[in-house]
C-alpha positions as CSV (number, residue, x, y, z in Angstrom):
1,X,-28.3,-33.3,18.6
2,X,-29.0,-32.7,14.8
3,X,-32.2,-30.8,14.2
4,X,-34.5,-32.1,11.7
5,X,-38.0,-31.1,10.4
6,X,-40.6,-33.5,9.9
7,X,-43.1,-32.5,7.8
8,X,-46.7,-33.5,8.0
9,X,-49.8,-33.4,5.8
10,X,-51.3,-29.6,5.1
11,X,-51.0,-27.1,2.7
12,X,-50.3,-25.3,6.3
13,X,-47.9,-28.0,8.0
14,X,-47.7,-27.8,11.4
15,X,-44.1,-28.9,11.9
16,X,-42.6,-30.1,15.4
17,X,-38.9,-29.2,15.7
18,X,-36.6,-31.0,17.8
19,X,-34.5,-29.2,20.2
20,X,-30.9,-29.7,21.6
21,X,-32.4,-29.7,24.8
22,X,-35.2,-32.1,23.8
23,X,-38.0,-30.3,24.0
24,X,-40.0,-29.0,20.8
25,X,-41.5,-25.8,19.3
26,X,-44.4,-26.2,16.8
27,X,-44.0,-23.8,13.4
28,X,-46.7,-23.2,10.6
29,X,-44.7,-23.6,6.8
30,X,-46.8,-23.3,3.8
31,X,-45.3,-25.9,1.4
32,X,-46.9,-24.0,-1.1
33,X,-45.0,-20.7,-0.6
34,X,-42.0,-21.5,-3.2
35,X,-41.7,-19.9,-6.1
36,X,-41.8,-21.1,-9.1
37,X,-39.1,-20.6,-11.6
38,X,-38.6,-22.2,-15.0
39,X,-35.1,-22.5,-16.9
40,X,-35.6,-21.6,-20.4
41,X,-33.8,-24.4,-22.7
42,X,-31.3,-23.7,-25.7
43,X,-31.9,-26.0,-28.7
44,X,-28.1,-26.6,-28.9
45,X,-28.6,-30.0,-31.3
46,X,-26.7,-32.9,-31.6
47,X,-23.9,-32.5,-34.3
48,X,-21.0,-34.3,-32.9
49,X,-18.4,-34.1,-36.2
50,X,-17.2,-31.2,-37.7
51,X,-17.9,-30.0,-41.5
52,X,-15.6,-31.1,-44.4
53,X,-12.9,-28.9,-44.8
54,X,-13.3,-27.2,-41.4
55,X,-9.7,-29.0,-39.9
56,X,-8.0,-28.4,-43.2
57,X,-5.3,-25.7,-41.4
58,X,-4.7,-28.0,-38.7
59,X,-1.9,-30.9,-38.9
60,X,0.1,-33.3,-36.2
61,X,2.5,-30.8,-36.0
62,X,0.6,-27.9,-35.8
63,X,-2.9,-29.1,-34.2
64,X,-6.3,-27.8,-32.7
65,X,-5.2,-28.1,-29.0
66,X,-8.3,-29.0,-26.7
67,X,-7.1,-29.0,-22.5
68,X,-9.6,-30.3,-19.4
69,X,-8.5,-28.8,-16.4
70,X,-10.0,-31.4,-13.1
71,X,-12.6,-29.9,-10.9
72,X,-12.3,-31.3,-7.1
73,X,-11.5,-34.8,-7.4
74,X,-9.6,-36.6,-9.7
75,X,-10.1,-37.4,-13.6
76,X,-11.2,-40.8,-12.8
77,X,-14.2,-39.6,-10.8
78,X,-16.7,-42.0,-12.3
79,X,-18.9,-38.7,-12.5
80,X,-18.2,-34.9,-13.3
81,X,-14.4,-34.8,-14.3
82,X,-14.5,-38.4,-16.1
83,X,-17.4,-37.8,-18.2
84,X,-16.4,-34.0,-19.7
85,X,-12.9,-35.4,-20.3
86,X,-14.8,-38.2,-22.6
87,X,-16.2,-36.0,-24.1
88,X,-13.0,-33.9,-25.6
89,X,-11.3,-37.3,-26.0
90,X,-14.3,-38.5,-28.4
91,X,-14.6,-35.3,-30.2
92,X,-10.9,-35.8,-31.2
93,X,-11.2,-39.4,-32.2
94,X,-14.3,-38.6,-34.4
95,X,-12.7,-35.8,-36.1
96,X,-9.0,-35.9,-37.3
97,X,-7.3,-37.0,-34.3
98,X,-5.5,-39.9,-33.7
99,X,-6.2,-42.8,-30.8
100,X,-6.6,-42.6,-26.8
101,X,-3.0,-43.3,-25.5
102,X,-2.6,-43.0,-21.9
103,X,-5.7,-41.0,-21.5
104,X,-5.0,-38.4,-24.0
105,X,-4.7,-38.0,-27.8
106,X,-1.4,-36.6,-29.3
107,X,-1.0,-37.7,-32.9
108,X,-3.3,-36.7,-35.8
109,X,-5.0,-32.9,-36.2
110,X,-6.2,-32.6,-32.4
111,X,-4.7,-33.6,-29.8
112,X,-6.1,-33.8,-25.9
113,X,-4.2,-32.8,-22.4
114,X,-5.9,-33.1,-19.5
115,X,-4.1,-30.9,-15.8
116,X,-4.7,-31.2,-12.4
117,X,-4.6,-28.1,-10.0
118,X,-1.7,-28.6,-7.8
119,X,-2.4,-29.3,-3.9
120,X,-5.9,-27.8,-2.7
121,X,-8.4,-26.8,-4.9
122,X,-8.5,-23.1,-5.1
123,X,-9.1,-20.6,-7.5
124,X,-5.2,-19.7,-7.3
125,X,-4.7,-23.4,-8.2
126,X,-7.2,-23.4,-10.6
127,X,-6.0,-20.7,-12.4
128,X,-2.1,-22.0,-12.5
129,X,-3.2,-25.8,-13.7
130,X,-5.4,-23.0,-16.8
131,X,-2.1,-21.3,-17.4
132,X,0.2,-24.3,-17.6
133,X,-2.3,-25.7,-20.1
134,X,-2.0,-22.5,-21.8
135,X,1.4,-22.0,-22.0
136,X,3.0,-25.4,-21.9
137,X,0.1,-27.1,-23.8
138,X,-0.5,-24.2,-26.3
139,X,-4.1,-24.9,-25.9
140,X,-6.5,-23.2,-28.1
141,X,-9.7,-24.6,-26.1
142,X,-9.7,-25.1,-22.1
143,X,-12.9,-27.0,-21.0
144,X,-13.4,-26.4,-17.2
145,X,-15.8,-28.8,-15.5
146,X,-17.7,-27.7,-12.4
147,X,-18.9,-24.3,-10.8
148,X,-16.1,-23.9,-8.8
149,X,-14.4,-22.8,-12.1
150,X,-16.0,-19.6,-11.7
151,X,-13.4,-17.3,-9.4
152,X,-10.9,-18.4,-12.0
153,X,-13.1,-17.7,-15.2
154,X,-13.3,-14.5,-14.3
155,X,-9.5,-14.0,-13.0
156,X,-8.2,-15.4,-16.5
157,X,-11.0,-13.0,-18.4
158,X,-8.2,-10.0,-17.0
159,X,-5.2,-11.9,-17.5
160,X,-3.5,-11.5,-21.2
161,X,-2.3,-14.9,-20.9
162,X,-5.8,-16.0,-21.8
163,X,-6.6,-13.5,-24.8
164,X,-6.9,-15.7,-27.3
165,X,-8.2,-19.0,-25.6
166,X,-11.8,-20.2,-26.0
167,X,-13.1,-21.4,-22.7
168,X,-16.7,-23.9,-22.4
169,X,-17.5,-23.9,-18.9
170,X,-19.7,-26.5,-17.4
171,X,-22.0,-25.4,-14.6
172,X,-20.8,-22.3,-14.2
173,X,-23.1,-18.9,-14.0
174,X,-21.3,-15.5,-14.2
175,X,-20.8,-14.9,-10.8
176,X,-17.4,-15.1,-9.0
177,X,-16.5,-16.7,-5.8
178,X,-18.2,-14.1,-3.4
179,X,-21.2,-14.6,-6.0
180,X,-20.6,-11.0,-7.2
181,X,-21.8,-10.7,-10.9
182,X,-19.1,-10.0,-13.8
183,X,-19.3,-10.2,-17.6
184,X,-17.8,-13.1,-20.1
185,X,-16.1,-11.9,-22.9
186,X,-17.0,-13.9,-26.4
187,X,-14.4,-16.0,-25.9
188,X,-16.5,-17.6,-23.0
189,X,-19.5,-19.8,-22.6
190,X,-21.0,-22.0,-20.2
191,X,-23.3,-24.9,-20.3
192,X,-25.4,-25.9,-17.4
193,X,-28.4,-28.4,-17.2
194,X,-31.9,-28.6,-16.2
195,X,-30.4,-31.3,-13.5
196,X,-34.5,-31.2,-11.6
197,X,-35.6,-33.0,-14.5
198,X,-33.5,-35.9,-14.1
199,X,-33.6,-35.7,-10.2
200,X,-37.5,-35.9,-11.2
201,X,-37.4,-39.0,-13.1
202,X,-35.2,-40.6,-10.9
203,X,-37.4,-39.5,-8.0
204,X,-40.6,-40.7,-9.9
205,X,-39.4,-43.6,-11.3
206,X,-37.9,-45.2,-7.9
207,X,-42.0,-44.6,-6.2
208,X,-43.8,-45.9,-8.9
209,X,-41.4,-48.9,-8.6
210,X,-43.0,-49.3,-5.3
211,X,-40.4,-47.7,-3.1
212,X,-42.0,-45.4,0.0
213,X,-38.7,-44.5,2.4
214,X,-36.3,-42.9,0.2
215,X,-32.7,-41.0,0.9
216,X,-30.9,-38.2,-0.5
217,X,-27.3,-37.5,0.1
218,X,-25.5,-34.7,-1.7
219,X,-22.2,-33.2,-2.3
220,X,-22.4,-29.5,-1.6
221,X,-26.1,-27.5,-1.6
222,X,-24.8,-25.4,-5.0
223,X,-27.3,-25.1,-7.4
224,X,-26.9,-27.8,-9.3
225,X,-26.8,-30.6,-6.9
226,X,-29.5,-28.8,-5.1
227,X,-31.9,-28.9,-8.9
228,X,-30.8,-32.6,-8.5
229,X,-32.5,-33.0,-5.2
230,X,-35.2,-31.0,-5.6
231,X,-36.7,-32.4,-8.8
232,X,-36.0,-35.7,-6.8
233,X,-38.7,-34.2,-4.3
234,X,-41.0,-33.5,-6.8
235,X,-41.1,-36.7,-8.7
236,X,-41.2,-38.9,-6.0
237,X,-44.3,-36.3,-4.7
238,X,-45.9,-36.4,-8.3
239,X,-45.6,-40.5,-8.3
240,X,-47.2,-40.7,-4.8
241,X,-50.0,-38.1,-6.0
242,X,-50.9,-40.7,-8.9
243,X,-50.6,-43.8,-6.8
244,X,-53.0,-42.1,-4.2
245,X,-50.9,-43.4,-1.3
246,X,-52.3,-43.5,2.2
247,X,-49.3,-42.4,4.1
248,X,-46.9,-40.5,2.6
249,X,-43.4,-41.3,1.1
250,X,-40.7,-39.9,3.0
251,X,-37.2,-38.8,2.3
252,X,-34.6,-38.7,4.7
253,X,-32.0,-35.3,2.8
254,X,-28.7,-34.5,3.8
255,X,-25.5,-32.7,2.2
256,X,-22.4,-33.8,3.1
257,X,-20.5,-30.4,2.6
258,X,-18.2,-31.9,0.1
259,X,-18.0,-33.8,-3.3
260,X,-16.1,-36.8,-1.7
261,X,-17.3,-39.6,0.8
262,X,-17.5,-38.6,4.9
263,X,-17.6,-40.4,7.8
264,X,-21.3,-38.3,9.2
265,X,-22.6,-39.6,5.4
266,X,-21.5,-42.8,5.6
267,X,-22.8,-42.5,9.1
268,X,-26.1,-41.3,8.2
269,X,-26.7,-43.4,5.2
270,X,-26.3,-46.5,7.4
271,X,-28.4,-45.4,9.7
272,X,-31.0,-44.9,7.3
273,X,-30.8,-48.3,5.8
274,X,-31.3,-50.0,9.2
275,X,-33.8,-47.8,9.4
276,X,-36.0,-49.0,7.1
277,X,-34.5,-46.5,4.0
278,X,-34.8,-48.6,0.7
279,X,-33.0,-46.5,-1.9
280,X,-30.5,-43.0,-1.4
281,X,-29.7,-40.9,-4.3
282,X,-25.9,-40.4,-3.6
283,X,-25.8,-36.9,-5.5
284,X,-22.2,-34.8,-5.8
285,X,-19.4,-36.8,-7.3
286,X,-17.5,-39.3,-5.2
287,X,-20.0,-39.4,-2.4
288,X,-21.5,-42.2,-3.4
289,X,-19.2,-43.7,-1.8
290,X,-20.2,-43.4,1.3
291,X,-23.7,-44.9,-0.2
292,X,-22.2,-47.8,-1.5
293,X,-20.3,-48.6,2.0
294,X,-23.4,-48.0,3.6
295,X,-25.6,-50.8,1.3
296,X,-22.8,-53.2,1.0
297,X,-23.7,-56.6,2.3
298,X,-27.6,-55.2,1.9
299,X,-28.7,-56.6,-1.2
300,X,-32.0,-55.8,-1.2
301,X,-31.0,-51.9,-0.1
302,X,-30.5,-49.6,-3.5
303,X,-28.8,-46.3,-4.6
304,X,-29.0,-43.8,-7.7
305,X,-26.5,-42.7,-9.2
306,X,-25.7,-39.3,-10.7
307,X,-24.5,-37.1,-13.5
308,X,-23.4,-40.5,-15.8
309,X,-24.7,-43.7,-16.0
310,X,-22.5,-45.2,-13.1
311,X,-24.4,-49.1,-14.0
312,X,-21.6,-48.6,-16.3
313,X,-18.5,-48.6,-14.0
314,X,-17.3,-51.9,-13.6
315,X,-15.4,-51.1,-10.9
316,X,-18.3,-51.0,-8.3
317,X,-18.5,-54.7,-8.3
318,X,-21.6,-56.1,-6.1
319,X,-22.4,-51.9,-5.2
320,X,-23.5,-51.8,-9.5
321,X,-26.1,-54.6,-9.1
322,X,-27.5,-52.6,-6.6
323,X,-27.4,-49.4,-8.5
324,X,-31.3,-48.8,-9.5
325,X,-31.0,-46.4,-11.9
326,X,-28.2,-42.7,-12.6
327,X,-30.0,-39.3,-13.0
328,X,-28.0,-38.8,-15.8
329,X,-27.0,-34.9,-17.1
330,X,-25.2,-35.7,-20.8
331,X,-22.0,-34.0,-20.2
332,X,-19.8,-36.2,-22.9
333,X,-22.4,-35.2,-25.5
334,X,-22.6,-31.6,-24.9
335,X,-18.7,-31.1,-24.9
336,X,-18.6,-32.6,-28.2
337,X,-21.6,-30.9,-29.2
338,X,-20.2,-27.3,-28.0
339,X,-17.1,-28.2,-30.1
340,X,-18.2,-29.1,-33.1
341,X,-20.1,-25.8,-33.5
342,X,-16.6,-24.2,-32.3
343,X,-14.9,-25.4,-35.4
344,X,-17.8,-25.3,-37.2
345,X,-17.9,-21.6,-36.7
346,X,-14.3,-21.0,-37.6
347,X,-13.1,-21.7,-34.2
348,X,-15.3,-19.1,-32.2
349,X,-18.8,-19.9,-30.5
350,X,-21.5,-18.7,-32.2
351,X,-24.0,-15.6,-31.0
352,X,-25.8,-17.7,-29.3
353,X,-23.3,-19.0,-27.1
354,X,-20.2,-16.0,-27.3
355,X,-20.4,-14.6,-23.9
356,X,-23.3,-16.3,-22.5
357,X,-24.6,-19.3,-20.2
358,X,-26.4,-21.9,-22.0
359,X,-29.4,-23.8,-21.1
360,X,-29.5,-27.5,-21.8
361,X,-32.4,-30.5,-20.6
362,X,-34.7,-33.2,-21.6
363,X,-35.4,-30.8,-24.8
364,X,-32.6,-31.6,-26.3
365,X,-31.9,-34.6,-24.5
366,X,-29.2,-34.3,-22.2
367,X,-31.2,-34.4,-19.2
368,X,-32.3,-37.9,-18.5
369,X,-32.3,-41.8,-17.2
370,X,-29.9,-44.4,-18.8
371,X,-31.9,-47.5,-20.7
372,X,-30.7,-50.2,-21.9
373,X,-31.2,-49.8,-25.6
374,X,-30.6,-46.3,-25.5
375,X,-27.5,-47.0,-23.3
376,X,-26.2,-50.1,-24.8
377,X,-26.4,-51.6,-21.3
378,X,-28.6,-53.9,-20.0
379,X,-28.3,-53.6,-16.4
380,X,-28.5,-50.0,-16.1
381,X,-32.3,-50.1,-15.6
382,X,-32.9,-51.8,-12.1
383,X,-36.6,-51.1,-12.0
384,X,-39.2,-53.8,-11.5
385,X,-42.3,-52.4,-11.8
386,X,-41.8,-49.5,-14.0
387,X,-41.5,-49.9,-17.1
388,X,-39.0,-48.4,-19.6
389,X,-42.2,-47.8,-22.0
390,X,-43.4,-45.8,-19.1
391,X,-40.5,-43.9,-18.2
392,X,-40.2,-42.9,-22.4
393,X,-44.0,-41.4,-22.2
394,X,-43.0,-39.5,-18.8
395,X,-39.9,-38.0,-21.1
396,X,-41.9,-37.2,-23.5
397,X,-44.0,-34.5,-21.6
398,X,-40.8,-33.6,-20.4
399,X,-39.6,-32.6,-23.5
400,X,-43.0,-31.0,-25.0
401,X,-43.4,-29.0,-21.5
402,X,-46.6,-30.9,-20.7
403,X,-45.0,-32.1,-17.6
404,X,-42.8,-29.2,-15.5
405,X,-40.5,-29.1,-12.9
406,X,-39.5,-26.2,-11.0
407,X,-35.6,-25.0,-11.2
408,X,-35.7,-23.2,-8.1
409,X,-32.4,-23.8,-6.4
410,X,-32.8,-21.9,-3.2
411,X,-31.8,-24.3,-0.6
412,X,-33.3,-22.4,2.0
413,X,-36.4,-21.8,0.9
414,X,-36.7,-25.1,-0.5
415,X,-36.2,-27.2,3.1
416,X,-38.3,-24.7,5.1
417,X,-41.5,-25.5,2.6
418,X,-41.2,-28.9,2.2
419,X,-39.4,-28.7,-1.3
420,X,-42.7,-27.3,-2.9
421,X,-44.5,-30.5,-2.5
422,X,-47.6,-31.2,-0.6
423,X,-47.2,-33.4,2.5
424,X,-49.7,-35.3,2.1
425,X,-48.0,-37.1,-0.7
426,X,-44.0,-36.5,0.1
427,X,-42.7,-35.3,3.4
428,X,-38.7,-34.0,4.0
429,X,-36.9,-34.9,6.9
430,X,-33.7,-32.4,6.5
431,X,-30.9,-32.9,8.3
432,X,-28.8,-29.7,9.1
């Protein structure tokens, strides 16, 4: 029998815990013990095409090779993989090279090449699909989505092979895979995101819609997906606080151990729907498929997506009009961001980035929820009841700091005190 805690009204919640034998023990958590930690943002601005003149050395014979090696998954991941390769195949296209041919650019002064690791993903495999890239590509930029990157970050920092390759990594912190620290050299930097904002607005948005019983299923509990959940807790707590509910809104939260659809999520997302569950956050790649499975033939039954605005993927069919709203991280934009400055600065990152992990939210916008101007689509904001005015003010205090959200991304102490957020408003039923 899975064990769950179910979290009641206190700052002391008395908590009754079911046990495999069906009895029940009784344990005191203070929801308020969690600390509080807050990412610092870098301003990394939104320059997208390079300065005259800064391509000038580079021809079709002789270009600035840019290479995405695939985290888990494939590159047409509607999430994580897809979205990071946009971005290197629209910084090409905006700045001296040619059009997208088969997935890739190869004509003009840039050309794209995307590599898959070869059988499991492993840091071994990892590494070989970054050397191929290297040495059959020629590529002078590998861009390495995901924080499983890491073990092999730090293997190609030792290997010659790699000497005189710039590497943006996305989500990845300086730790290898035993999460033992080491050192970038300046050819390295990293990007990751303030992902609890958007988990917050998505979280906030789908209560003050008028939603009460809400889900979260997630990839893999690593910090980012966990930031996601998290600042889903704390919106959908902050909502309830405002709306002065009577009972309060529960969340049924469950990881599925890996960034692909399961049988035990697509079990448990069912269950929750019968249940009375009106809208899951399917958080951690292709997962959400095991959300949309679970809603099909429930129209009335929503889902949120993640990372991109997944309103946008036509595939999905009848599971898109049932997509509420995507708490969106702007991976396209910041790759083309980070590589503009990389030419820009005469192909090397700047201070500010050489050898360090960057910072990136709602400050500089790439922490957010699609809307339909903003997105150019007019489906991608499923709300009823709140408005997109309302959801712009919200931003706003994101963005000034007015309004916070707390990056701690300690599972553990997260889900034994109640994700920081009083009871009384939002109460966690975790699932082990």
């Amino acid at each position: 029998m899975k064990n769950t805690k179910i979290l009641r009204a206190s700052a002391l919640a008395l908590v009754a815990v079911l046990s495999a034998c069906g009895g029940s023990t009784t344990e005191i958590i203070d929801w308020q013990n969690v600390e509080k930690t807050y990412l610092s943002e870098t301003e990394i601005g939104v320059k997208d095409t390079v300065n005259a003149g800064a391509l000038d050395a580079y021809t079709e014979s002789n270009p600035l090779k840019i290479a995405l090696v695939t985290d888990s998954g494939t590159l047409d991941d509607h999430s994580f993989n897809e979205a990071s390769w946009k971005g290197v195949n629209e910084f090409a296209v905006k700045n001296g090279g040619g059009e997208i041919v088969n997935k890739a650019v190869s004509t003009g002064k840039i050309h794209t090449r995307y590599y898959q690791p070869s059988g499991e993903f492993t840091t071994p495999t990892r590494l070989a699909a970054m050397k191929s890239a290297v040495e059959e590509f020629g590529a002078n930029v590998l861009v390495l989505p995901g924080f499983l990157f890491q073990g092999a970050i730090k293997e190609a920092i030792a290997d010659d092979a790699f000497k005189n390759v710039h590497i943006l990594a996305l989500d990845c912190v300086k730790e290898d895979d035993n999460y033992k620290p080491y050192e970038y050299t300046e050819n390295v930097t990293s990007v990751i995101y303030r992902e609890e904002q958007a988990g917050f607005l998505a979280g906030y948005g789908a209560v003050k819609d008028g939603y009460t019983k809400l889900g979260f299923v997630g990839g893999m509990a690593v910090p980012a997906v966990v930031r996601y959940g998290a600042g889903y807790v704390q919106g959908a707590a902050k909502a309830a606080e405002e709306l002065k509910v009577t009972s309060p809104v529960e969340i049924n939260y469950y990881y599925a151990g890996k960034f692909e659809a399961t049988p035990e999520a697509t079990t448990n997302a069912k269950t929750w729907y019968n249940n009375g569950t009106e809208v899951i956050f399917a958080c951690g790649g292709a997962v959400f498929n095991s959300v949309t499975e679970a809603a099909a033939g429930k129209a009335d039954k929503k889902w949120i997506g993640v990372d991109v605005n997944q309103h946008a993927d036509t595939s999905l069919g009848e599971a898109g009009k049932q997509l509420l709203t995507s708490a969106m991280k702007n991976l396209q934009f910041s790759v083309e961001v980070m590589l503009t400055s990389y030419v820009d600065n005469n192909k090397t990152w700047i201070s500010d980035y050489a050898s360090k992990v960057v910072t990136v939210g709602a400050a500089s916008e790439m922490c957010k929820l699609p809307t339909p101007e903003a997105d150019d689509d007019t489906g991608c904001w499923g709300f009823k009841n709140w408005t997109v005015e309302e959801y712009n003010t919200l931003y706003a205090s994101l963005k000034d700091g007015s309004v916070k959200v707390n990056s701690n991304s300690d599972n553990t102490a997260l889900k034994d005190a109640n994700f920081g957020v009083n009871p009384e408003y939002c109460t966690v039923n975790y699932i082990e």
